[in-house]
C-alpha positions, 0 to 999 in steps of 0.5 A, a space after each residue: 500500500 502507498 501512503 501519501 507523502 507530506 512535502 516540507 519546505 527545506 530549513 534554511 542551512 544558517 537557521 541550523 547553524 544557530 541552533 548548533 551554536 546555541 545547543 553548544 552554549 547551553 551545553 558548556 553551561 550546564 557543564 559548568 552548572 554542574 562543576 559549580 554545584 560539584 565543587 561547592 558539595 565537595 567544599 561543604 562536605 570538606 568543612 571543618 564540622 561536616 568531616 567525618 571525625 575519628 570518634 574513637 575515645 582513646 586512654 590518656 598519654 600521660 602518665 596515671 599518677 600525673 593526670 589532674 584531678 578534677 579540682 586541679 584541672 579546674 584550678 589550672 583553667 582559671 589560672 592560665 585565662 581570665 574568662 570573666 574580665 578581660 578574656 585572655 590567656 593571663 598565664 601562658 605558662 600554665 595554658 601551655 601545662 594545661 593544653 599539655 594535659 588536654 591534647 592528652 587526653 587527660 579526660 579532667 581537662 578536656 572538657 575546660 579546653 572545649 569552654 576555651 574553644 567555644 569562646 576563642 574568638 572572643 578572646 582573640 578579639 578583645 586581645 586585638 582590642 585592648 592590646 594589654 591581655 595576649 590572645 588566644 591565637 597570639 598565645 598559640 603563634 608564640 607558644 606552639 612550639 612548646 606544646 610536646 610530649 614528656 618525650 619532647 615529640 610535638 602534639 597534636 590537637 585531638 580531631 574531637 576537638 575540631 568538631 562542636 557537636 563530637 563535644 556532647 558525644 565525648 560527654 555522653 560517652 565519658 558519663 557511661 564510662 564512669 568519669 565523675 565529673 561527667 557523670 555528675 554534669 549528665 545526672 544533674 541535667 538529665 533529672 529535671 525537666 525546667 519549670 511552668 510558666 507558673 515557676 513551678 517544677 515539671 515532673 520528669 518520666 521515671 526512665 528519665 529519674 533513673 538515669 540520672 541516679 545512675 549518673 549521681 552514682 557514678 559521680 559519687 564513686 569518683 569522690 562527690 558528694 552529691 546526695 542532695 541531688 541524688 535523693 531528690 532525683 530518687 524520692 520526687 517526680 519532678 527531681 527537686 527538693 522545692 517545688 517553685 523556682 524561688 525555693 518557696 514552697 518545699 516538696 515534703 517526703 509524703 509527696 514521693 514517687 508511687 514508682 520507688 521501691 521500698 528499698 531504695 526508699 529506705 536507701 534514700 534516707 540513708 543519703 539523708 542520714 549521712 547529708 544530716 550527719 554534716 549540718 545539712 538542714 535538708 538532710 535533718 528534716 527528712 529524718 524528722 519526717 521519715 521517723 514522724 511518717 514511718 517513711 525509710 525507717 520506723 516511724 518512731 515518735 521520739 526519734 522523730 522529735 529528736 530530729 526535729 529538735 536537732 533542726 532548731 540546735 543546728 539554727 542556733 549552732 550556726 549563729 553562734 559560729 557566724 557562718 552564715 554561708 554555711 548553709 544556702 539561708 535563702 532556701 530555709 525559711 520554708 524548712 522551719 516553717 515546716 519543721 515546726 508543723 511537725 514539732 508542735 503535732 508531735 509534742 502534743 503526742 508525746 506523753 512527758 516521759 517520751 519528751 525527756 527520751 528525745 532530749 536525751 536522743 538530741 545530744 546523742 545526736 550532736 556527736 554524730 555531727 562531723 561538720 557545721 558546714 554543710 555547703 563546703 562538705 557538700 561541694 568536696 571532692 573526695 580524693 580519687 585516682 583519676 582514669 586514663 
């Protein structure tokens, strides 16, 4: 079969031309479109924050019985910069012992060494600034040389240092590992869930509660002395030993998580016990209320009494020495509102042979007292030996 043929009018050879050429501009461009777009996803990817880092937690170089306890490494941060005046390094001698230690892996130090990076470029600018405190970008041009081993083999800066965000994950890791002082940072963040729009406390998941405990155990395995915190993550849902912001309104031992086993109820007036035991005005009420209510120990009315009594000798006590930073005295005025509550119920209790047996418990009582200064026993660090 023939089909018809359609006649066409021939195209012109220049139209053609035109074509051709403008095929090949459009081409070329898009050639350098896609060069273009090549280099800059291979110049953001070869940043600084988007390499893959090396997230490899390594021991400490130096040897175990030089490493910084926590106490020293914080010492020797303040001493080598001045980070709340004129922000600059003050000590070079000692940045250069201090970064010797951090470029280690001296896990005490590292986290110090991330508070001088996260603010270097302040410090570089306000030493271009004044001219009078060295930089730290001055400090590194003077004094890189000087950052070697024992060995005398210059070191390197750690690739977790290059990278902020390796910075939470090194925090993590260091918690899980049991370094105090992370575990303590971890335990206080994580047990407790910020405040309402009323300034009062949330209340935190028990998943939640528990890892901090873990943390707060952790952190007191490595010499701190952190039951307050501790016992409050442990009795109360929402962390805390007030309920408002402002320390107004106290959170009573009668208001304590449903989820806590009767062990570690007990566990945690055995916390309190020892928190007592060193003037803690906290810890004192909690043995008063745990004996009055039967709470972690046997409610004991006498006992209770006793208790209640040594709260109103420890106030006395601590006026008599003048030392009102012994104790956080904003925080107190609710505890002796309500240690008097309990007071006034169990003398009405309490036959006169009962009183009499208080009296005599109280001076039992303050022979156990190892400290009138809670708030320095409270913020020791008992000595450790610190891990590579």
């Amino acid at each position: 079969m023939n089909f018809p043929t359609k006649t066409t009018k021939s195209i012109p050879k220049k139209l053609i031309t035109y074509v051709i050429i403008l095929g090949f501009i459009i081409g070329i461009g898009l050639m350098y479109l896609s060069t273009d777009n090549s280099k800059k996803r291979n110049h953001e990817l070869n940043q600084p924050e988007n390499l893959i880092r090396d997230f490899t937690i390594y021991p400490s170089t130096i040897p175990e019985n030089e490493l910084l306890r926590i106490d020293e490494a914080k010492k020797l941060y303040n001493s080598a910069f001045d980070h709340s005046v004129f922000y600059g390094v003050v000590n070079p001698e000692q940045l250069i012992k201090f970064l010797k230690h951090a470029w280690q892996w001296d896990k005490n130090a590292m986290p110090y060494y991330y508070d001088v990076l996260s603010c270097k470029d302040f410090y570089d600018k306000r030493g271009k600034e004044d001219g009078i405190i060295m930089s730290f970008a001055e400090f590194m041009h003077k004094y890189r040389d000087q950052l070697v081993d024992s060995a005398g083999k210059p070191l390197v800066e750690p690739e977790v240092f290059k990278n902020s965000q390796i910075q939470w994950y090194l925090w993590d890791k260091f918690a899980d590992l049991k370094y105090p002082y992370f575990a303590f940072q971890n335990g206080y963040v994580i047990g407790t869930c910020g405040y309402d729009e009323q300034g009062m406390a949330r209340p935190c998941p028990d998943e939640q509660l528990e890892k901090s405990i873990v943390y707060f155990n952790y952190a007191i395995e490595g010499g701190y002395h952190c039951y307050e915190y501790l016992i409050a993550r442990m009795l109360f849902q929402h962390g805390r030993q007030y309920k408002d912001q402002k320390y107004k309104q106290l959170t009573k031992l009668t208001e304590y998580r449903r989820a806590l086993k009767s062990d570690d109820l007990k566990l945690a007036i055995d916390y309190a016990q020892l928190m007592a035991e060193h003037s803690s005005m906290i810890g004192i009420l909690r043995m008063t209320e745990a004996y009055f209510y039967g709470l972690g120990r046997e409610q004991e009315p006498v006992k209770a009494y006793a208790w209640s009594l040594l709260s109103d000798y420890a106030k006395q006590k601590i006026t008599e020495i003048d030392n009102n930073l012994a104790w956080d005295a904003e925080q107190l005025p609710p505890v002796w509102e309500y240690n008097k509550q309990i007071q006034q119920r169990l003398e009405q209790m309490l036959t006169p042979t009962g009183k009499q047996a208080a009296l005599d418990y109280l001076e039992i009582l303050k022979t156990k007292i190892v400290t009138w200064d809670y708030n320095e026993w409270r913020d020791q660090i008992d000595d450790f030996h610190p891990k590579p």
